[in-house]
FIBA-340607 format. One line per field, with one value per residue (C-alpha): residue number from 1; residue in three letters; x, z, y negated. Coordinates in steps of 0.1 Angstrom, whole numbers. Layout:
// FIBA-340607
num = [NUM,...]
residu = [ala,...]
u = [X,...]
w = [Z,...]
v = [Y,...]
This chain:
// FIBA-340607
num = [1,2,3,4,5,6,7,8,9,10,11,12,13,14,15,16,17,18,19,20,21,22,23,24,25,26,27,28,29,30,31,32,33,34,35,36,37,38,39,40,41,42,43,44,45,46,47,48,49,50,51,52,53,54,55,56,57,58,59,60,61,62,63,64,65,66,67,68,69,70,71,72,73,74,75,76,77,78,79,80,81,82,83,84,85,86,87,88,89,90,91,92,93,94,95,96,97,98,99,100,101,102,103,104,105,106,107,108,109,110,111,112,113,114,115,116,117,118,119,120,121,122,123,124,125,126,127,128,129,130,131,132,133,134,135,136,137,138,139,140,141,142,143,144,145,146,147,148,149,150,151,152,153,154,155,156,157,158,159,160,161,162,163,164,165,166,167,168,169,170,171,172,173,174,175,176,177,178,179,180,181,182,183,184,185,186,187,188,189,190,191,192,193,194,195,196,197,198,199,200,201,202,203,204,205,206,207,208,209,210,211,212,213,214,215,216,217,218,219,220,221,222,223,224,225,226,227,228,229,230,231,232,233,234,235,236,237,238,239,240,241,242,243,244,245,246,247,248,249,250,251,252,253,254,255,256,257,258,259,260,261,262,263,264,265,266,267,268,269,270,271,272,273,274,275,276,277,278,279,280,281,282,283,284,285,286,287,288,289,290,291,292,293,294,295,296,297,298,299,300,301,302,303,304,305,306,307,308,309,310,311,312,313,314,315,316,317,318,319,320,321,322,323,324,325,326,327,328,329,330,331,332,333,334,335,336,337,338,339,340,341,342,343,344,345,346,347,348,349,350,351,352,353,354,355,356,357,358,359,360,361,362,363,364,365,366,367,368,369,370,371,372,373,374,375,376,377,378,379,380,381,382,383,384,385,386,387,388,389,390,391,392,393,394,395,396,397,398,399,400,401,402,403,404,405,406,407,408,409,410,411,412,413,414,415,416,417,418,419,420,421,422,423,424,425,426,427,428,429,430,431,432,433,434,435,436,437,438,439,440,441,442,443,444,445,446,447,448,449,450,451,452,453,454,455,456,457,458,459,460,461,462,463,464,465,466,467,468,469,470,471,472,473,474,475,476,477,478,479,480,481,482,483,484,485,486,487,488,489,490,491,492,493,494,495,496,497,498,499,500,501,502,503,504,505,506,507,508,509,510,511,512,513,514,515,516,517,518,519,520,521,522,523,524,525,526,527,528,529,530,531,532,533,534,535,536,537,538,539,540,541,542,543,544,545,546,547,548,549,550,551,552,553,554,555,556,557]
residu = [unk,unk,unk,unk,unk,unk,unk,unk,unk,unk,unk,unk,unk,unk,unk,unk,unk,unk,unk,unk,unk,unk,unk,unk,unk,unk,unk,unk,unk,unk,unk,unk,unk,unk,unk,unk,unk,unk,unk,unk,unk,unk,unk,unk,unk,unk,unk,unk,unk,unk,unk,unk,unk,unk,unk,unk,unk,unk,unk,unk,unk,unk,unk,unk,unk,unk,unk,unk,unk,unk,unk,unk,unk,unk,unk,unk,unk,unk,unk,unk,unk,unk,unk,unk,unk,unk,unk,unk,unk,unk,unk,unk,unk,unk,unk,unk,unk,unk,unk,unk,unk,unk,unk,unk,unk,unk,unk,unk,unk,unk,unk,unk,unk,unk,unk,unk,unk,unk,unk,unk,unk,unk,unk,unk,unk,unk,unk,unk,unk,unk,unk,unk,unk,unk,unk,unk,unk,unk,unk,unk,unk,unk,unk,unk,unk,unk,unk,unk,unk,unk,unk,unk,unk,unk,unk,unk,unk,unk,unk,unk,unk,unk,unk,unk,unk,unk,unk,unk,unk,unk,unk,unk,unk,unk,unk,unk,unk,unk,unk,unk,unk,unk,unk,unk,unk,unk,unk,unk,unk,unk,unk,unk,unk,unk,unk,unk,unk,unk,unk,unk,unk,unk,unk,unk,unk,unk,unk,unk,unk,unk,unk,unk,unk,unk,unk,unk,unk,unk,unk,unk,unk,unk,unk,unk,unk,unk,unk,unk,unk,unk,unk,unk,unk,unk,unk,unk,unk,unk,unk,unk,unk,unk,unk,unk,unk,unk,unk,unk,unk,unk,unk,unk,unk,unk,unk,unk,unk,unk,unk,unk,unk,unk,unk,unk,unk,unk,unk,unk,unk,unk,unk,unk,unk,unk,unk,unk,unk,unk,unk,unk,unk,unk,unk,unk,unk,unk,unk,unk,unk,unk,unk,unk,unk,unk,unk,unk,unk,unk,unk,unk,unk,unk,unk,unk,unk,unk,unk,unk,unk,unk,unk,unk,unk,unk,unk,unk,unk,unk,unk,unk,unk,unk,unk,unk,unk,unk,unk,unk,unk,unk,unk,unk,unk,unk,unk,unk,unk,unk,unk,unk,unk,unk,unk,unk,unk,unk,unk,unk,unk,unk,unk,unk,unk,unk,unk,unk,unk,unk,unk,unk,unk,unk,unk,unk,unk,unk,unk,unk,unk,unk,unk,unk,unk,unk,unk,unk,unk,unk,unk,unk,unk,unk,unk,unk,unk,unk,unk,unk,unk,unk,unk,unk,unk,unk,unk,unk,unk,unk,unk,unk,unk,unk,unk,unk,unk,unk,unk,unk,unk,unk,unk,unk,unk,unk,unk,unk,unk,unk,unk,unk,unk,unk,unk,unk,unk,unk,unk,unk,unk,unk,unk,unk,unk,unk,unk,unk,unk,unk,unk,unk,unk,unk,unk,unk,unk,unk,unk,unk,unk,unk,unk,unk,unk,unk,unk,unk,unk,unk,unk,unk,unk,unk,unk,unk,unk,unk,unk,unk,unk,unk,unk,unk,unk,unk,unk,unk,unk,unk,unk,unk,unk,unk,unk,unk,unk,unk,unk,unk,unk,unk,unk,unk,unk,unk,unk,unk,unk,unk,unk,unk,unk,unk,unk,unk,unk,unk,unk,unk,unk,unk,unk,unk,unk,unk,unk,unk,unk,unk,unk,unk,unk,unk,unk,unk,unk,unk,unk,unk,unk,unk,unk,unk,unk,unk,unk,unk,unk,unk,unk,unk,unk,unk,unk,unk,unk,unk,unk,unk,unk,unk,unk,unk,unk,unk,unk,unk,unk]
u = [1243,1273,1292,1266,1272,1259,1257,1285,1283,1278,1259,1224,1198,1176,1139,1145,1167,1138,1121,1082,1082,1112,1092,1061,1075,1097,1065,1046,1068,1076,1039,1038,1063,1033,1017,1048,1075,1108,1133,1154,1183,1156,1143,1178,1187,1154,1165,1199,1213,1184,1189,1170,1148,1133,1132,1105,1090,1085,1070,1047,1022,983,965,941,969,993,963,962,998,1000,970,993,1019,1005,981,990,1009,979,963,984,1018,1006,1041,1060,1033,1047,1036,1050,1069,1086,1124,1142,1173,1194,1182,1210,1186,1196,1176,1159,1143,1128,1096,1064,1039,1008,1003,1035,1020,988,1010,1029,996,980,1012,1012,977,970,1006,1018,1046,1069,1063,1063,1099,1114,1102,1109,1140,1159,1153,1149,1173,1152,1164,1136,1133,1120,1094,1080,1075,1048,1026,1031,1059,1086,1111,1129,1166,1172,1155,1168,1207,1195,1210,1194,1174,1158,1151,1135,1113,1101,1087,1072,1051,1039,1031,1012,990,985,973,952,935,917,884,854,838,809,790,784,767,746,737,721,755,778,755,759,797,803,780,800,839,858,893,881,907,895,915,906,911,904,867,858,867,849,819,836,846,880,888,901,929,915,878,868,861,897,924,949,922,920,955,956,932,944,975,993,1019,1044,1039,1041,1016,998,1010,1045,1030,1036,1061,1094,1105,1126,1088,1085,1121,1119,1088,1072,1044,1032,1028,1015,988,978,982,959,928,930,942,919,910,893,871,846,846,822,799,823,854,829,817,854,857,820,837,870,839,829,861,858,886,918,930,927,952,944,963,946,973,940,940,906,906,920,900,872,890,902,931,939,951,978,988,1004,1011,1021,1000,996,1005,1043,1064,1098,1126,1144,1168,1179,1156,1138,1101,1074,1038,1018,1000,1031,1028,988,981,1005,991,958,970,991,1022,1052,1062,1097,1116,1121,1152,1170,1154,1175,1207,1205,1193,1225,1246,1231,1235,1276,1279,1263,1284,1314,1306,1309,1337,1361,1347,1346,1335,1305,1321,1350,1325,1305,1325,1325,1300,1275,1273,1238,1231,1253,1224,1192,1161,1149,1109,1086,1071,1045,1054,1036,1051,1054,1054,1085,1095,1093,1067,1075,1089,1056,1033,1054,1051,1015,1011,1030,1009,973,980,975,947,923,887,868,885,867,881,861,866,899,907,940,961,990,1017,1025,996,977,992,979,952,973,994,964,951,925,903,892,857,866,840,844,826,837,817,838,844,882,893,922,907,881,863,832,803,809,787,788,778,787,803,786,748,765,776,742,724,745,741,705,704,728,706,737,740,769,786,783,801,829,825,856,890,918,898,886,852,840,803,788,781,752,732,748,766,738,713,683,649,623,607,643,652,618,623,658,662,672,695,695,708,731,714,721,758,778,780,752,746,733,728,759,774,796,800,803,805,823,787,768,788,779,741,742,760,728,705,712,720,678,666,683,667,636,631,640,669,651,672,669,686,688,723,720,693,665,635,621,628,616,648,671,684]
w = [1362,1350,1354,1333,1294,1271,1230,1210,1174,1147,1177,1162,1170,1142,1142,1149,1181,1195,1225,1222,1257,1246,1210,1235,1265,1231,1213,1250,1257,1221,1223,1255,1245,1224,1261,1281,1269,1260,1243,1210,1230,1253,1219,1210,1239,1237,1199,1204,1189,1166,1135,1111,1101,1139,1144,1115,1124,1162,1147,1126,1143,1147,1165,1183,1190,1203,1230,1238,1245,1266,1287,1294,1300,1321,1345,1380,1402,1429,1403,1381,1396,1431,1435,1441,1470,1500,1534,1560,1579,1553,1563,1533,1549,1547,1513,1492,1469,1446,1459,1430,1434,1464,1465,1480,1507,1500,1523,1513,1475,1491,1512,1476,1453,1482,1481,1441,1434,1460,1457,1418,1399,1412,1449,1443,1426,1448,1478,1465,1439,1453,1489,1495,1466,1455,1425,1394,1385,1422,1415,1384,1403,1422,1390,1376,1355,1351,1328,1301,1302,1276,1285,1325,1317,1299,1311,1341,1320,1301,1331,1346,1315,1319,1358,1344,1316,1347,1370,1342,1336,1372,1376,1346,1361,1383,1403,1400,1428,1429,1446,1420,1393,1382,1371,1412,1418,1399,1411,1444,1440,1428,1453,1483,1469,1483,1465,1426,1398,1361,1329,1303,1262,1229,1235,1258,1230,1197,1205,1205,1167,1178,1157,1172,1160,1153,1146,1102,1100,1128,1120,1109,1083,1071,1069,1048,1024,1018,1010,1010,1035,1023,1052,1044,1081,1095,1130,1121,1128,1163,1157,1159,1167,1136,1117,1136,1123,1086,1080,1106,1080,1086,1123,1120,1098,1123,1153,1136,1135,1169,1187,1220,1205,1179,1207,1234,1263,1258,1287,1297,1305,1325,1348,1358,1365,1383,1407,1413,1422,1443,1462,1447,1421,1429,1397,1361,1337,1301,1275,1255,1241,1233,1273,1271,1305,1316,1291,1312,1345,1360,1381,1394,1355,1346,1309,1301,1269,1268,1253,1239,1273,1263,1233,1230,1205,1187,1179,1210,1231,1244,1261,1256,1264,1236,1235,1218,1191,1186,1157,1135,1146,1136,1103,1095,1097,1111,1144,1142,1175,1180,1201,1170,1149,1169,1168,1126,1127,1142,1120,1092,1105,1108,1076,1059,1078,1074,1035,1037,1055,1037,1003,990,956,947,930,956,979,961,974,1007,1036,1053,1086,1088,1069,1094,1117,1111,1128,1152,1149,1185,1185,1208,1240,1228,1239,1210,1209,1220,1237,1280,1298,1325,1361,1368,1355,1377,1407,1406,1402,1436,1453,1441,1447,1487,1483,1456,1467,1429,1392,1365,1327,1301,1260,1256,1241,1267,1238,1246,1267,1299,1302,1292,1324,1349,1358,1371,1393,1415,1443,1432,1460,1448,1429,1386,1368,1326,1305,1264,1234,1230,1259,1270,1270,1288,1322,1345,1355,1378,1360,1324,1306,1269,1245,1234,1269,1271,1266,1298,1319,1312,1323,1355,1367,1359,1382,1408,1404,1396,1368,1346,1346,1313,1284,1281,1247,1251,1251,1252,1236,1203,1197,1198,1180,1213,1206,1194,1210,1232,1248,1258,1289,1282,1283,1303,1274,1256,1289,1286,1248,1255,1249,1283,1290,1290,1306,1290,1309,1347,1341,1354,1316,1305,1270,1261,1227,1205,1221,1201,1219,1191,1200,1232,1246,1227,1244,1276,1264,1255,1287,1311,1282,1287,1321,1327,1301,1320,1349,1331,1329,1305,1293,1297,1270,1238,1213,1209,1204,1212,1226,1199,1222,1247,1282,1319,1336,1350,1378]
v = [-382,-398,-365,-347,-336,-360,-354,-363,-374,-351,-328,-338,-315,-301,-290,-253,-262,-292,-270,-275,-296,-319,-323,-330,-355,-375,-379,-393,-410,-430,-435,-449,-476,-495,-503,-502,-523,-501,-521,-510,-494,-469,-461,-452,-431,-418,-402,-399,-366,-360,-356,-377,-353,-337,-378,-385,-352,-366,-401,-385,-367,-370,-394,-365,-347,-380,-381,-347,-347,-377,-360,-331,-348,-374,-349,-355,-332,-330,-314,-295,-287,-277,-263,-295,-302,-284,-272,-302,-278,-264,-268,-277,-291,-262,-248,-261,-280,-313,-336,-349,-310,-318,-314,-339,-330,-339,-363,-383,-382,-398,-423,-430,-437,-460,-481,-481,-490,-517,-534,-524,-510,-544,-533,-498,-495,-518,-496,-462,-469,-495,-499,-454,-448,-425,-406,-413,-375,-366,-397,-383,-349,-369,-383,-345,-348,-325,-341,-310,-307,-326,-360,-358,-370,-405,-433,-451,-476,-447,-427,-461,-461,-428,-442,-469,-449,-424,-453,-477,-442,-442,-478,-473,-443,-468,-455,-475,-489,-467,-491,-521,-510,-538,-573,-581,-568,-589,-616,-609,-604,-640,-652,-642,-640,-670,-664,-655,-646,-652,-638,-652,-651,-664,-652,-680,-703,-687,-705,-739,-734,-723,-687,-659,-636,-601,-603,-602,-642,-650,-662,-634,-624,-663,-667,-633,-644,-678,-667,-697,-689,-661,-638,-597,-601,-628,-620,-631,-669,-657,-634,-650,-688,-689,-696,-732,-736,-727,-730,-762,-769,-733,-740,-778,-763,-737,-760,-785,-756,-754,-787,-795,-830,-809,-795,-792,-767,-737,-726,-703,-733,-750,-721,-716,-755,-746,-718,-743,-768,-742,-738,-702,-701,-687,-690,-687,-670,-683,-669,-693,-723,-750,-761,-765,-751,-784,-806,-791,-803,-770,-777,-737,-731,-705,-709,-678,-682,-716,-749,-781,-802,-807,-801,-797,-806,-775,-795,-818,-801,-834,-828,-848,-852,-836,-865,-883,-858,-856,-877,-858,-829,-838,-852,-821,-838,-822,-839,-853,-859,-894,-894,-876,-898,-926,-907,-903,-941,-952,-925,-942,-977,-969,-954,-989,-1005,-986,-988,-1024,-1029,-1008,-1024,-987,-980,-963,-934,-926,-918,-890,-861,-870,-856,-877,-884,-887,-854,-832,-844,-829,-844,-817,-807,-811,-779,-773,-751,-723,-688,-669,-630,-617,-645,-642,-659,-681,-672,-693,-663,-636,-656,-663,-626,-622,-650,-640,-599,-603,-628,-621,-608,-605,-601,-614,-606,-626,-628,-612,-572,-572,-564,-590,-571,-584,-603,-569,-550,-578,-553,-534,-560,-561,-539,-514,-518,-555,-554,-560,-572,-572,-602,-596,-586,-552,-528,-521,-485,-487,-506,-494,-520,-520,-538,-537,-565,-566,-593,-628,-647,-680,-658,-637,-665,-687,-653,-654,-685,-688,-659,-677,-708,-728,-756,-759,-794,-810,-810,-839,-854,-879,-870,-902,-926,-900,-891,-860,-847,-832,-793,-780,-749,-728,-757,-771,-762,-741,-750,-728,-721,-711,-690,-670,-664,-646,-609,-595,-571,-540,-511,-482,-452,-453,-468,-496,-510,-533,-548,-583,-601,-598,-566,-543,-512,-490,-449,-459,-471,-446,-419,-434,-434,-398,-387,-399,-392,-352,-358,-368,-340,-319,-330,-331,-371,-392,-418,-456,-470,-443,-445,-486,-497,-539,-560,-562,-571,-586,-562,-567,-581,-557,-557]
């Protein structure tokens, strides 16, 4: 590769010289890098020798068209480029070709995808990249992709990126288990699974008065229309650490709406303390910062994305309990760091002293710097991971650990939109039942049982079917006092459980909608699919043309 011609400045490449399949596989691929993370020099490579012109003519392009691309790009090579799957017996030893030419059998392509989608990308590069050696371009042959001439002399890194686009498709092409399909089914799922992972996300904690980011009333949008923080958007509160450091007001105001003393768990928090209980929980991956997964006393917790336990000077880079820092929290105080509190104490102490000492006047001393300014007091910021920043070996390693173990996925209150946590999915064999708990469905996973609706009225319907109780609410937290929740923290009555819209069914699917569902055209596509499927078999669709739970139903099964 290295011996290969590579573009030299001032060889940029306009819009009449851009083949049709490079303009195609450079427009996949730049789209691709919104789910798979491609940092600023891939892009680069990616572009390198356009001229600025064929590169805004690649970004801008239509959204129906981005999709159709990918799709071609992306069909698999069992499909589509039966070519490159050979007869076993073919001898190729002798015919002269680069090996990165060579094309699969069938059965090694089989052999390939098994490994891939029940040990993930990690195992799957090490095995074939670094340990066989290899070369990336004979890979993509094998997920159908035949890179143009102009994309196959990138550098490594590029070339890398390009696998890891084809292989995230892969894993996200994941085949339903055909044979769970219900509500008895997820039932009877969580019933018998001994070693249960739960991801989790700001939807388990809506109902506890906690906002969420992206819905119209969370807390992007209230951010926006307060307007008191000079933001051009209100992601950048999580965009860059540099707003904790010039702006630590900012954060303490944010960090004060959704501080765990603030708090009680939701019916959700307590079901995954229920399964750990249970000696069912395997373990949870929060990428919720308000640890009210441990306020609820769940032990088998994964933070991803940081939280409240510790804080940590930016300054002197002391921890702390968050404890330590709770009250200023509350009181939207910015958190100073004691210890360099200390250290400009005693700076200041010696410069009084000093002052004495040398009997200095007043005015001699007025040009002169102070000791105690050239140390600034660092701020405790919370360990919160903010985006851009890595997560933890701790999150990678888990992964690893839970892969070979895991026997049920559950997915509750969370849109997967947080890259890596996003791609966990896909970390896990595909042969292990998914189940999917949120208000909104979740285009880009394919999970088993889909249940729709608000996630405490989903996991109260679940356990009333399991006939299990949730522990109670704590209302106590270190000493503060709490106002107990009102409604759907607490149990049901009989009467309450019978006046409950059930849910229902959308046609013959695997997707099921309770009360506060959002399915939108995704689930009315669904509906209309086994709607003409049953005219056409002369019956009709149970459901109609009803979008959410309205009235009372006979319960499903």
């Amino acid at each position: 590769m290295d011996g290969e011609h590579r573009k030299l400045p001032g060889q940029d490449v306009d819009a009449k010289k851009l083949s049709p399949l490079h303009a195609l596989q450079l427009r996949a691929f730049l789209s691709a890098s919104e789910d798979v993370d491609a940092d600023p020099d891939t892009i680069e490579d990616l572009l390198e020798g356009l001229s600025d012109d064929v590169r805004g003519e690649v970004a801008e392009f239509d959204s129906e068209e981005e999709d159709s691309e990918a799709e071609e790009l992306y069909v698999p090579v069992r499909e589509q480029h039966t070519p490159l799957a050979i007869d076993v017996n073919e001898d190729l030893e002798d015919s002269g070709m680069d090996p990165s030419e060579i094309p699969w059998t069938k059965d090694e392509i089989r052999k390939m995808m098994h490994h891939l989608k029940e040990r993930g990308m990690s195992s799957f590069i090490k095995e074939y990249v670094v340990v066989q050696g290899t070369p990336v371009i004979r890979l993509l042959y094998a997920f159908g992709i035949c890179l143009c001439p102009e994309l196959r002399n990138k550098h490594p890194k590029t070339l890398l990126y390009f696998l890891r686009v084809a292989i995230s498709r892969e894993l996200h092409l994941r085949e339903r288990l055909p044979q769970y399909d219900t509500i008895s089914d997820a039932v009877s799922l969580i019933a018998n699974a001994k070693r249960i992972v739960i991801l989790t996300g700001a939807g388990i904690s809506v109902s506890c008065g906690i906002p969420d980011f992206r819905s119209r009333n969370g807390l992007y949008a209230t951010l926006k229309e307060k307007g008191d923080y000079d933001l051009d958007d209100p992601q950048q509160m999580f965009v860059r650490l540099i707003w904790f450091i010039v702006s630590p007001k900012f954060l303490t105001y944010y960090t004060s709406q959704i501080y765990p003393s603030n708090f009680i768990p939701s019916p959700c928090h307590r079901f995954i303390k229920l399964l750990e209980d249970k000696d069912k929980l395997l373990r949870n991956y929060t990428q919720n910062i308000d640890t009210l997964e441990t306020l609820a006393g769940v032990n088998r917790v994964l933070q991803c994305h940081g939280s409240f336990k510790t804080a940590t000077c930016l300054q002197c880079r002391t921890k702390v309990l968050g404890i330590e820092i709770e009250r200023e929290i509350l009181e939207q105080r910015v958190p100073y760091c004691k210890a360099c509190l200390e250290v400009h104490r005693a700076a200041e102490a010696r410069k009084s002293k000093s002052t004495k000492k040398k009997g200095k006047k007043k005015n001699e001393w007025e040009g002169d710097s102070d000791e105690s300014d050239d140390l600034p007091v660092g701020v405790m910021k919370p360990d919160i991971t903010f985006f851009g920043e890595k997560l933890t070996d701790d999150f990678d390693q888990a992964i690893m650990d839970d892969r070979e173990k895991v026997d049920l996925f559950l997915v509750i209150g969370t849109s997967l939109k947080v890259s890596p946590v996003s791609e966990i999915l896909s970390h896990f064999p595909h042969s292990v039942p998914q189940i999917l708990i949120n208000k909104t469905p979740i285009r880009h996973i394919n999970p088993d049982i889909v249940l729709l609706g608000n996630a405490d009225e989903i996991i109260q319907h679940l356990c009333e079917r399991l006939q299990w109780d949730l522990p109670p609410p704590s209302s106590m937290k270190d000493g503060l006092n709490v106002p107990a929740p009102q409604g759907i923290n607490k149990k049901r009555s009989s009467s309450e459980m019978m006046d409950q819209t059930e849910p229902f069914r959308v046609g013959e699917s695997h997707v099921w909608l309770f009360v506060g569902a959002e399915g939108g055209k995704w689930v009315q596509d669904i509906e209309a699919k086994y709607h003409h499927g049953a005219s056409a078999n002369g019956t009709i669709s149970h459901l109609g043309h009803q979008g959410a739970p309205g009235a009372k139903k006979a319960r499903a099964s």
